[in-house]
C-alpha positions, 0 to 999 in steps of 0.5 A: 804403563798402559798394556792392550791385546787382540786376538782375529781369526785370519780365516774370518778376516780374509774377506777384509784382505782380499776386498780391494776397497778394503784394504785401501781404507784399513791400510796405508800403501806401505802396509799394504807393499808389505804384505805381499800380492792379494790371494798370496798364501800368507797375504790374510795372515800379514794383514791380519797381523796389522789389523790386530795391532791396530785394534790394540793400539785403539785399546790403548788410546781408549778410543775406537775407530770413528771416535777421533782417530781413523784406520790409517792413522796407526801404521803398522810396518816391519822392520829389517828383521820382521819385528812390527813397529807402529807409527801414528798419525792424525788422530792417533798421534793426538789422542796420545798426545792427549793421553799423555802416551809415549812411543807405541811397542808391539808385537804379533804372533800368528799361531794356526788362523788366530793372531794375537797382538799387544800393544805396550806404551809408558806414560810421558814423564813416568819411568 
């Protein structure tokens, strides 16, 4: 089992959320649709949620962002309850492939204007 965290200060995030170039390169229009309109009191916070996921997937596949995976490859959308599920494309996908990782779990919480994310996948072939 391989096992990843992040932590993002919202407040110093909220440039990247309210920057519309931005978004439009970190976030899928999924993302996006779920977090709510720009300037809104809790769109930073969702995004920054998404962001820190994202970081911690990477922290998983031992990459960063440019080294064969890009910022759209991990999506991150809530479920009908809330709870964030992560679907990986491109690069990700392969490089977890590569690294022999089964599906991604994870979770965010917010406290204050930190977000914290972690990120959990098992190995293919091992329990």
């Amino acid at each position: 089992m391989k096992i990843a965290v992040d932590l993002l200060s919202v407040s110093r995030f909220s440039r990247v959320a309210e920057h519309r170039r931005y978004r439009g390169l970190v976030f899928t229009e999924a993302e996006l649709a779920q977090a709510g309109e720009p300037g809104t009191a809790r769109h930073a916070e969702r995004l920054a949620g998404r962001f820190c996921v994202k970081e911690a997937v990477c922290k998983l596949l031992g990459r960063g962002f440019g080294q064969g995976l890009r910022w759209r490859d991990i999506e991150v959308i809530a479920d009908e309850w809330g709870a964030p599920a992560v679907t990986l494309h491109g690069g990700a996908e392969r490089l977890a492939d590569a690294v022999g990782l089964g599906d991604v779990a994870v979770s965010i919480t917010h406290q204050v204007d930190l977000v914290v994310a972690v990120a959990a996948a098992v190995r293919k072939g091992t329990s």
